[in-house]
Structures are given as structure tokens and as C-alpha cells.
C-alpha positions as CSV (number, residue, x, y, z in Angstrom):
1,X,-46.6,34.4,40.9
2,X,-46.5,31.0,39.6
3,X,-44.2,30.5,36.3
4,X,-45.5,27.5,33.8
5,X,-42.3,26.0,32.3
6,X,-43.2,23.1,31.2
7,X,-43.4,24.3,27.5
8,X,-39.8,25.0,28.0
9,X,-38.4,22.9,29.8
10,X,-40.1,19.6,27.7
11,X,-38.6,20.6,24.7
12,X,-35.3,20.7,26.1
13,X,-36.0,17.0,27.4
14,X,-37.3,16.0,24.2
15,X,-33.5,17.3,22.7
16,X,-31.4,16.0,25.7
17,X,-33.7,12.4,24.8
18,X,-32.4,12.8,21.1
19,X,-29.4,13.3,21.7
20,X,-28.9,10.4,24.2
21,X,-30.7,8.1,21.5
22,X,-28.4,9.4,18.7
23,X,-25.3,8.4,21.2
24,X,-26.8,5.1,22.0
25,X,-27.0,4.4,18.7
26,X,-23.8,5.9,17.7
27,X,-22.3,3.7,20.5
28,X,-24.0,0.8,19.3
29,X,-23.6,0.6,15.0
30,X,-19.3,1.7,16.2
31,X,-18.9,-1.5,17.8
32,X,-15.1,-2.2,17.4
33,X,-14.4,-4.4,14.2
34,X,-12.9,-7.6,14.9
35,X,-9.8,-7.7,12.8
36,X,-8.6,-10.9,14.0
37,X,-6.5,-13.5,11.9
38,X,-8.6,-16.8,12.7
39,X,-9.5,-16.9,8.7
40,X,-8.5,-14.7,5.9
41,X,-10.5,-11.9,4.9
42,X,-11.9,-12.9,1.3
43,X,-10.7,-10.1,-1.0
44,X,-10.4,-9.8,-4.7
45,X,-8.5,-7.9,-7.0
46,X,-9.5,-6.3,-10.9
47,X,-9.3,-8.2,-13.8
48,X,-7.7,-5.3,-15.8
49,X,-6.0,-2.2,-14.2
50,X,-6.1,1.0,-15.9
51,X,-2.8,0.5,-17.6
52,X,-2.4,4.3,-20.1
53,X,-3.2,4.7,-23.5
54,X,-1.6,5.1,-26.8
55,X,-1.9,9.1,-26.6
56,X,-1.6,10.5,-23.2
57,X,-2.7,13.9,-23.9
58,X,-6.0,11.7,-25.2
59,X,-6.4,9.7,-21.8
60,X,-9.4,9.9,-19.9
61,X,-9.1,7.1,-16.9
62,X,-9.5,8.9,-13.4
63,X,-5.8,9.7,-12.0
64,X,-6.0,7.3,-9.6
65,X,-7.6,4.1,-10.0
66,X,-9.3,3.3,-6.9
67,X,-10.1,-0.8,-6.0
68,X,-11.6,-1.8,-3.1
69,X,-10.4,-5.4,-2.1
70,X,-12.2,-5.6,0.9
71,X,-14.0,-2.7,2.6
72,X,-11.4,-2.0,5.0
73,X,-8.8,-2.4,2.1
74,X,-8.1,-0.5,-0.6
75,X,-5.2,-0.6,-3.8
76,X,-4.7,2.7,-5.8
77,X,-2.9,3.0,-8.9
78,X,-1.7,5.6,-10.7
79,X,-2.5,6.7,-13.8
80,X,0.2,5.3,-16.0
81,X,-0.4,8.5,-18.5
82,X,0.1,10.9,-16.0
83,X,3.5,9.2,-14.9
84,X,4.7,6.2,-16.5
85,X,5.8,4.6,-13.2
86,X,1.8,4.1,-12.4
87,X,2.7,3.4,-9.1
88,X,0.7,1.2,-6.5
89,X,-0.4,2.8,-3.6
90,X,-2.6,1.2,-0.3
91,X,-4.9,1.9,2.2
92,X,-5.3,-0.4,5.1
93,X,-8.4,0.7,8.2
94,X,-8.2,-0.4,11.9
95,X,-10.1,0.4,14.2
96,X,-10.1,4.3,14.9
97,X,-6.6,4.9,12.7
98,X,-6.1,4.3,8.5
99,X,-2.5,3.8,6.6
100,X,-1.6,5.3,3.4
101,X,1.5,3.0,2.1
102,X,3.2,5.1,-0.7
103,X,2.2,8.8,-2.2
104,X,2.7,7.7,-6.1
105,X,4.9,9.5,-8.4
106,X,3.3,13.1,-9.0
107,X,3.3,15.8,-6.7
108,X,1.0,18.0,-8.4
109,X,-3.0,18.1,-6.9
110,X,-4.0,19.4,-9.8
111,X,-2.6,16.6,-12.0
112,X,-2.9,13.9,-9.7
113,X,-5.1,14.7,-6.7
114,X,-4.6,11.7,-4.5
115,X,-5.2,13.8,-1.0
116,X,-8.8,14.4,-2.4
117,X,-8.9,10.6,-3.2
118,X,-7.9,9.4,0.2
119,X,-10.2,11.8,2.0
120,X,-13.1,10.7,-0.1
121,X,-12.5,7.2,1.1
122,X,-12.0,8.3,4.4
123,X,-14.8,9.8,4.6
124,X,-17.1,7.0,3.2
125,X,-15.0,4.6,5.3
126,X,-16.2,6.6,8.8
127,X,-19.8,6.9,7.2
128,X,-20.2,3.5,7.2
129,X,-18.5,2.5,10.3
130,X,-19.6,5.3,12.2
131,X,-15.7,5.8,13.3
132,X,-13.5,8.7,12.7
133,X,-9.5,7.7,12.0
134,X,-6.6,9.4,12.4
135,X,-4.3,9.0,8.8
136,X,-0.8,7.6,9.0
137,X,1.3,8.7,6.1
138,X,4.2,5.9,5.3
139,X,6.1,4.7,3.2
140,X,7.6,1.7,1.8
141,X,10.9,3.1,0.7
142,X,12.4,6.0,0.5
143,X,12.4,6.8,-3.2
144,X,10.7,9.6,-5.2
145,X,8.5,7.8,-7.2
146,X,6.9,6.2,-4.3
147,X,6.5,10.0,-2.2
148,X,6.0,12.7,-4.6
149,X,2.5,14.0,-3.3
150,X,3.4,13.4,0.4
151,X,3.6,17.3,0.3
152,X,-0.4,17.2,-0.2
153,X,-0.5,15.9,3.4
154,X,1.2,18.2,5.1
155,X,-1.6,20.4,6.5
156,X,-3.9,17.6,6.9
157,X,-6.1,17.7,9.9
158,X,-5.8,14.3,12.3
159,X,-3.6,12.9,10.2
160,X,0.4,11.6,11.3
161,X,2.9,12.2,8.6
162,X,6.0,9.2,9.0
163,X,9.1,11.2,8.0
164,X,10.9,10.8,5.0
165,X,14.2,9.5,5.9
166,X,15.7,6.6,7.4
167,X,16.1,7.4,11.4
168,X,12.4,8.7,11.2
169,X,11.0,5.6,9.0
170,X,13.3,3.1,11.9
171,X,11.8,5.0,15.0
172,X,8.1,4.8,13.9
173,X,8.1,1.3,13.1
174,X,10.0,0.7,16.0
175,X,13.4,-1.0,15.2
176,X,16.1,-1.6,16.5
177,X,18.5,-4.0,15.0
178,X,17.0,-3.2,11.3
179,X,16.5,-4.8,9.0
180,X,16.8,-8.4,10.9
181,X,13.7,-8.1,13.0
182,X,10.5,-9.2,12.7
183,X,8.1,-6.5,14.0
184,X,4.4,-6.6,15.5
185,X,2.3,-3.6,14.6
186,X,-1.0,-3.2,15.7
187,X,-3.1,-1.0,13.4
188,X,-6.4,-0.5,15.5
189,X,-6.5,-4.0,16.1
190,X,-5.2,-5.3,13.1
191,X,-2.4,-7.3,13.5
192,X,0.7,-6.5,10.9
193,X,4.3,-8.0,10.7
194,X,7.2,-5.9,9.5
195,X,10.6,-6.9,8.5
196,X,13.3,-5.0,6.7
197,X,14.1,-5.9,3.3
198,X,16.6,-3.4,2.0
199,X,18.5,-4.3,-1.5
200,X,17.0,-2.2,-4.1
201,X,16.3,1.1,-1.3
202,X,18.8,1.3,2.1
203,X,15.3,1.7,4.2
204,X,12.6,-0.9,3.1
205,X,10.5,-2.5,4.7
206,X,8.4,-5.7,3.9
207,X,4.3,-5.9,5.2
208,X,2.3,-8.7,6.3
209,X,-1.1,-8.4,7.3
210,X,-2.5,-11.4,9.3
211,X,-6.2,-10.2,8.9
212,X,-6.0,-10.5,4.7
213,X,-2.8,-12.5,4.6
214,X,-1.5,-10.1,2.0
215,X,2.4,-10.2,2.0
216,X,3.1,-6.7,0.6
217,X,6.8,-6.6,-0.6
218,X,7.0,-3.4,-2.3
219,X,9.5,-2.5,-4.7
220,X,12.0,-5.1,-3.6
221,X,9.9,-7.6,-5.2
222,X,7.1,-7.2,-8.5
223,X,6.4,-8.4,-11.9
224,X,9.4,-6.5,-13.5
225,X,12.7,-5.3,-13.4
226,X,14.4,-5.6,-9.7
227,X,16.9,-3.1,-9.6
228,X,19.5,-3.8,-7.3
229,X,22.0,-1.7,-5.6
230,X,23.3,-4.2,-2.9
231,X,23.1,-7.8,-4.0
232,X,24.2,-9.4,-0.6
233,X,21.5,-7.4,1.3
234,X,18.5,-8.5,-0.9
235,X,19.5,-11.8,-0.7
236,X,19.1,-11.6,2.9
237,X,15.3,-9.9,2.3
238,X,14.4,-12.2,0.1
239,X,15.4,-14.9,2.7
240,X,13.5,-13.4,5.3
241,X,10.1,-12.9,3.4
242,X,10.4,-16.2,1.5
243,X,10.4,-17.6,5.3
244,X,7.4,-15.7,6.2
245,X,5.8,-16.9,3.2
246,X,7.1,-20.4,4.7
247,X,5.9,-19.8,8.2
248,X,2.5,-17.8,7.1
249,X,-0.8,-18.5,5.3
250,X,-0.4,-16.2,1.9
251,X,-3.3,-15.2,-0.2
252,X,-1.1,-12.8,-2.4
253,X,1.5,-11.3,-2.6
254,X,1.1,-7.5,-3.4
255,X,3.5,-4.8,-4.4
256,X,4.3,-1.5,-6.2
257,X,4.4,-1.7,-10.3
258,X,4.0,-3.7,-13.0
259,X,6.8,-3.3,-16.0
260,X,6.1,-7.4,-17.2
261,X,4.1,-8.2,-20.3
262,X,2.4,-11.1,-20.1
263,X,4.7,-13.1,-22.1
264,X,7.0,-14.3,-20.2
265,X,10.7,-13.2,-19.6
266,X,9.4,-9.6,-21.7
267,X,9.2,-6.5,-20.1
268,X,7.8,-3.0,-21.7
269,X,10.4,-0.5,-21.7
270,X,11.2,2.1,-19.7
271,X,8.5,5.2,-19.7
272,X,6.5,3.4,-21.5
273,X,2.8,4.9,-20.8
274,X,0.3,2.2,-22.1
275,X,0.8,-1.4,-21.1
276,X,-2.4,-3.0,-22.8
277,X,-1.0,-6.4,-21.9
278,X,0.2,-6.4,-18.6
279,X,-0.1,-9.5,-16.2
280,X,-1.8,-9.3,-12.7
281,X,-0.2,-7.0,-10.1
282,X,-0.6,-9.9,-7.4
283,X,2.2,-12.6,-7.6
284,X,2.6,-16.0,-6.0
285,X,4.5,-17.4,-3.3
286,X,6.3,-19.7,-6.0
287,X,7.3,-16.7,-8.0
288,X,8.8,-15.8,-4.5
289,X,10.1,-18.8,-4.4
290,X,12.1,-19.0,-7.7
291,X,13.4,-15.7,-6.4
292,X,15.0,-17.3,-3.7
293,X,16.5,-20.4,-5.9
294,X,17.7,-17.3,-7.7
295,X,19.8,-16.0,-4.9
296,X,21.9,-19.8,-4.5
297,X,23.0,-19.1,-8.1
298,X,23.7,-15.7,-8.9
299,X,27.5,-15.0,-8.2
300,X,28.0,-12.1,-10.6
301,X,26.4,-8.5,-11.4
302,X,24.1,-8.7,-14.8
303,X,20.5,-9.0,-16.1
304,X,18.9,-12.3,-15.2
305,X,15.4,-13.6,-16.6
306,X,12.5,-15.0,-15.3
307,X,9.2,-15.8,-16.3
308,X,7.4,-13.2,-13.7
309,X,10.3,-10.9,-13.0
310,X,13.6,-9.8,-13.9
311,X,16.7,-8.9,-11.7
312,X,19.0,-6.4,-12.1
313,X,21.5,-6.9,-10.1
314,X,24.0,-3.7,-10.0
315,X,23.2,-3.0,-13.3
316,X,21.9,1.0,-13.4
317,X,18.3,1.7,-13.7
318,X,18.3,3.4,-17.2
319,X,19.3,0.0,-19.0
320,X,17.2,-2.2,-20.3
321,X,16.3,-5.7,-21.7
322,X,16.4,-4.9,-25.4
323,X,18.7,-6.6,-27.7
């Protein structure tokens, strides 16, 4: 007896065909993206941040502030009336792989549910490139404002957690003689440098990414008050980025808080929660630089003033500027 399968076996065809096409054209729109440093990546950066509000309990900004400077770059900030730090926070894409640079200052998901934040522009991230990334979880330093809600990454599917203390923050990067070297790091094709710059933390590290030309220096250096622990080492850091900055196309220079007014020399205190006048986050390579003149003429712990910044130097974190 003869068997007809043709109305069988053509509709498996037909799905084997669709399926090929679908991979084709998968294959196709996730063409590797060229991350290469031949110009800088245009970006741009807000004209205000959220920045609190004169009640907190009354607040109604997101809790994290999400700005997309590029679309394979992103800046977060926290909500400055859920933690008065309102810490900066970044995600940079490669191809295949993204990097989360700082967990903020709250651990709570309920209160400040940056995991769900990430994911969400993960997610919209491999949507439009048609890529799925593994997550790196790192860290700039190794203080707690700057990793509370690393705990909400734990259990994260595909995603590589950097560990939170020194040996394990040395081996990932990959040093050896820190903080002196100058590292490459190659995140999916995008080409970073990496340098130690410890002073105000023992394990810091300074970022420069040749696809945006964003020197990212962290809490070592930012529009407000540089608290210092060991003088003679961040005179070394500042040394070795002000010579990147030197050797280097910059665009920005990015980092992790603002505590500055914008009048200069005048901070807002400590815990404060509304900062309705606060200069950019982004600073200058001559603000960099007037940090390094800095470092020829400060001999003695105090409280010196600039325009964009002030520094600390062995003076405890819970003083302040006031008269």
C-alpha cells in the first residue's frame, strides 16, 4: 500500500524553512558592533539630574534615574531621597557581555530596585541588538555606599559577580604590581584602560574607555568633597590619570556624586537630600588638572578649596565646610 506524506512531510519543510530564515536573519541584524576608538562616540549627558526634594517622604522621581548617553551606554543615579549619597552608577555593552560599575547605596529591592532596572535595560539592549550578554558586577571601590544592592545579583542568571574585596577585585582585572599599571580590558570588543588610583579607598581603580573617551575616576575624583585617607597615594593617582588625560583624547570625565553647589568653593552638607542647584556631574580635564597643581602644594593634612572640588586630606568624613 502506497502512503501519501506529502501533507506531512511539507509542513515540516515549510517550519525547518522558517526557522533557517529566522536564523539567517538572526545571524544577519547580530552582526558584531564595531566598538573601535578611531572617533569618539557622540554622547550627551542631562541638563538636570533628579537631585531629591524638600520632603522626602513627598518625593516622587523614579529610584533610579536612568540616562542613556549613548545606546550602548548608560549613567544611573540614585534617588537622592531615598539615600542622600545619590550615588552614580554605569552600564557599559560590548559585544555579547555588559558591566555594571557600582550597586548605589540601598540594598533594599523594594526601596530601590536597581536589579529590575538593569534587567530592563538589558533586556531592551539584546532586543535591539539581537545579542544576549552575560552581566559583570564590579565595582569601583570597595565602599558601602557604592555596593549595597550587590546582594540583588546574587542569583542572577548569566550574570558574573566581581568579589567584594581586594584579592578578588586585583585578580579579575588582572594586576599584578597594583595600582602602578596600566591595564587593557577588552569588554566584547570595547577597548578599556584601567589603572589603580587608591587614596580615598585602598582598592580603586580608575576607567578609560577609548570607544566614548570617558575617563571615569570614581570617587577619587568629583565635584565635592575628596576625602582622603592616604595623601601620598592619591597624589600618585592623580598623577597617573592626569597623564592619561595628557596622553588621551577626553570628552568627560565621569564619576560617582555630586556634593558641589554651583557656586563655587560651596558644598551642601552632609545628608543633605535635595540639591536643587547642583553643577553637572561631568568635570573637565582642567578641573583635573588644578587637582594635580594641588598635589605640588599641599604639604599638610586640612580642608583645601576649589572652585569644582574640595579636598580633604586626612580630615574624617563627618566634618564639614561650615564656619
Amino acid at each position: 500500500m502506497k502512503h501519501d506524506f506529502s501533507n506531512k512531510i511539507l509542513p515540516v519543510l515549510a517550519i525547518f524553512a522558517g526557522l533557517l530564515a529566522v536564523d539567517i536573519a538572526y545571524s544577519l541584524v547580530a552582526a558584531k558592533i564595531d566598538f573601535s576608538s578611531e572617533a569618539a562616540a557622540v554622547g550627551s549627558f542631562p541638563d538636570k539630574w533628579i537631585h531629591g526634594s524638600k520632603s522626602a517622604m513627598d518625593n516622587t522621581d523614579a529610584a533610579v534615574q536612568v540616562h542613556e548617553y549613548n545606546e550602548h551606554t548608560f549613567i544611573l543615579r540614585e534617588n537622592k531621597a531615598i539615600n542622600y549619597e545619590g550615588a552614580f552608577m554605569y552600564v557599559f555593552f560590548g559585544n555579547g557581555v555588559a558591566m555594571l560599575i557600582d550597586q548605589g547605596s540601598t540594598a533594599s529591592p523594594v526601596l530601590f530596585p536597581l536589579r529590575e532596572v538593569v534587567d530592563e535595560i538589558i533586556a531592551t539592549w539584546e532586543q535591539k541588538h539581537q545579542q544576549k550578554v552575560q552581566l559583570i558586577v564590579a565595582n569601583s571601590h570597595l565602599h558601602g555606599d557604592h555596593f549595597a544592592a550587590w546582594n540583588q545579583f546574587v542569583d542572577r542568571p548569566n550574570t558574573l559577580l566581581v568579589g567584594l574585596t581586594h584579592e578578588e577585585m586585583m585578580a579579575f582585572w588582572g594586576f599584578e604590581n597594583y595600582p602602578q599599571q596600566l591595564l587593557e580590558y577588552d569588554l566584547g570588543g570595547r577597548k578599556m584602560l584601567v589603572t589603580g588610583t587608591p587614596g580615598h579607598q585602598g582598592s580603586e581603580i580608575a576607567i578609560y574607555d577609548e570607544w566614548t573617551d570617558l575617563l571615569y575616576t570614581g570617587d577619587m575624583f568629583y565635584r565635592g568633597r575628596l576625602y582622603l585617607e592616604d595623601w601620598d597615594a592619591w597624589v600618585d593617582s592623580i598623577q597617573r590619570i592626569y597623564k592619561i588625560a595628557n596622553d588621551y583624547p577626553i570628552s568627560a570625565l565621569v564619576n560617582n556624586h555630586i556634593e558641589m553647589t554651583d557656586t563655587p568653593t560651596v558644598d551642601y552638607p552632609i545628608g543633605t537630600t535635595w540639591q536643587p542647584n547642583e553643577p553637572p556631574m561631568e568635570m573637565t580635564v582642567d578641573m583635573l588638572g588644578q587637582a594635580y597643581e594641588a598635589t605640588k602644594v599641599i604639604k599638610e593634612p586640612g580642608i583645601y578649596k576649589y572652585d569644582d572640588f574640595l579636598i580633604y586630606n586626612e580630615i574624617p568624613w563627618a566634618y564639614t565646610t561650615d564656619p
